[in-house]
C-alpha positions as a Markdown table, in Angstrom:
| # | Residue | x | y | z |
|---|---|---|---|---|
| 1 | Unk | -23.7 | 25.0 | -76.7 |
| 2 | Unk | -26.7 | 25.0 | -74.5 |
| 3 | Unk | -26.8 | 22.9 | -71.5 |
| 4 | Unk | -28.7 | 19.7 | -71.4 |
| 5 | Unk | -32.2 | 20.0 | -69.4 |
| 6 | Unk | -31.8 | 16.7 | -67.5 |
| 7 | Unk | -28.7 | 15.5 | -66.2 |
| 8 | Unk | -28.8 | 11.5 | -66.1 |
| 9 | Unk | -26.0 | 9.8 | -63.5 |
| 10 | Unk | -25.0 | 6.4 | -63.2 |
| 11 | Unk | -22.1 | 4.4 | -61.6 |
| 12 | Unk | -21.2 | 0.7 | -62.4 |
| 13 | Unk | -19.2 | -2.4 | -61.8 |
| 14 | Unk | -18.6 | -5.1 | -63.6 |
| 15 | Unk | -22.1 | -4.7 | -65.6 |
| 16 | Unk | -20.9 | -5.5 | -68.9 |
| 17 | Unk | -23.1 | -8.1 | -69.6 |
| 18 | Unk | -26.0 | -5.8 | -69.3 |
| 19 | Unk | -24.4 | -2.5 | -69.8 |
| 20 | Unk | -25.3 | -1.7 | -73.5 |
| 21 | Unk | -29.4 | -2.1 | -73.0 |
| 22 | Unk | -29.1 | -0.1 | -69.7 |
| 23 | Unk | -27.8 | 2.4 | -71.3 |
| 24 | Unk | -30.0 | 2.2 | -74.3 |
| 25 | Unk | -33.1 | 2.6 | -72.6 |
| 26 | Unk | -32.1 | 5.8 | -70.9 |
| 27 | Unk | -30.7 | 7.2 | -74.6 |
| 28 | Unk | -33.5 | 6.6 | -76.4 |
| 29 | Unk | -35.7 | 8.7 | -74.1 |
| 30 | Unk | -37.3 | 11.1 | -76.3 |
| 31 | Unk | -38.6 | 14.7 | -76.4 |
| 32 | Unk | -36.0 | 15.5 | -74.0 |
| 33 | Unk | -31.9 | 17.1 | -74.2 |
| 34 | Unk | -30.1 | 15.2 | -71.7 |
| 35 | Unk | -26.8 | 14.3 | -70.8 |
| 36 | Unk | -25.7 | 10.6 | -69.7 |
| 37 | Unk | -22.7 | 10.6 | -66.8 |
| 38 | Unk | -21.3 | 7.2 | -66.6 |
| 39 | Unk | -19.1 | 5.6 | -63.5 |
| 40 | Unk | -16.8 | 3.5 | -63.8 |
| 41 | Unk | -16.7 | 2.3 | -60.6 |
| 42 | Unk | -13.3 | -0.4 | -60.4 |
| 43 | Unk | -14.6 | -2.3 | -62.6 |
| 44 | Unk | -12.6 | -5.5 | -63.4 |
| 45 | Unk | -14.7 | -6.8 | -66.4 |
| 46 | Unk | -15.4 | -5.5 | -69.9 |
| 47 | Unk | -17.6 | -2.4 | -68.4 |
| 48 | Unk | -14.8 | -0.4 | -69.6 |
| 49 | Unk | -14.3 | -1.7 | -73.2 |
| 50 | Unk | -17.8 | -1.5 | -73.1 |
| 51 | Unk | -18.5 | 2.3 | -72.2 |
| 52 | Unk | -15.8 | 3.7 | -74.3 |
| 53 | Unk | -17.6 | 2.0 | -77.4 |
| 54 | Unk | -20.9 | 3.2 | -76.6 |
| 55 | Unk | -19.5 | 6.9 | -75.6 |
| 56 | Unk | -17.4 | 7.4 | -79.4 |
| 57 | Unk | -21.1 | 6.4 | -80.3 |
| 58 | Unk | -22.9 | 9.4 | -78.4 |
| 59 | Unk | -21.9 | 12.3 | -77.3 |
| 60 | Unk | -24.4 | 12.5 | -74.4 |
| 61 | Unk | -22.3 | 10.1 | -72.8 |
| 62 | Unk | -19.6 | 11.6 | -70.4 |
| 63 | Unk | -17.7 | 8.8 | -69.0 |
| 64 | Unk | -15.8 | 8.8 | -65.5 |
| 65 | Unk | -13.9 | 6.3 | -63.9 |
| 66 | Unk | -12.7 | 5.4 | -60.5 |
| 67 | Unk | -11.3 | 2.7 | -58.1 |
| 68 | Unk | -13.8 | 1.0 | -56.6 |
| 69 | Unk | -15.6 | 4.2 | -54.1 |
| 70 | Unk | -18.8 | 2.6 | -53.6 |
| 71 | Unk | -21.7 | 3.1 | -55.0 |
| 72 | Unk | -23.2 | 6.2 | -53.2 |
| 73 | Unk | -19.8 | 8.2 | -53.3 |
| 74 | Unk | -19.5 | 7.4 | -56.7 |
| 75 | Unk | -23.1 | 9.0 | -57.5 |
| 76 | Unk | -22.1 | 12.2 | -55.3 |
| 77 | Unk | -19.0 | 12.4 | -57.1 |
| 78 | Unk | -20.4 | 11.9 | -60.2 |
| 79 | Unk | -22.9 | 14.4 | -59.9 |
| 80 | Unk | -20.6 | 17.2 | -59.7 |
| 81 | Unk | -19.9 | 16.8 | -63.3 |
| 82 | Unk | -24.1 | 17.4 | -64.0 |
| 83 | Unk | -24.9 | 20.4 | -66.2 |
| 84 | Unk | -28.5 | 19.7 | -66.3 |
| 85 | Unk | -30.8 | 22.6 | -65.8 |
């Protein structure tokens, strides 16, 4: 499998309402292999629900979740998990 050229991160809480045309405008990027990591970061909403839908949809979608680390240490944490080039 060859690794994706760009490595996409975001981290969110309670975005639900939103969440599915966020994410669509970064998937429908073309000319360009990437890979979308996804944070769950304590969300108490449908954000959860929401990403697991979209991610059976996708396989560019790598989903992650935690409890509620803030925003910044979620990115960092997140962005362990890039394979981007």
């Amino acid at each position: 499998m060859q690794l994706p050229l760009v490595s996409v991160v975001m981290s969110v809480r309670n975005g639900g309402k939103n969440l599915a045309r966020t994410i669509d405008s970064v998937l429908c990027q073309e000319g360009v292999e990437l890979e979308f990591i996804v944070v769950n970061d304590g969300s108490t909403d449908d954000t959860q629900v929401i990403l697991n839908e979209l991610a059976a949809k996708d396989p560019r979608i790598k989903l992650f979740s935690w409890d509620g680390i803030g925003l910044t240490k979620s990115l960092k944490k997140a962005c362990l998990h890039a394979n981007g080039q």
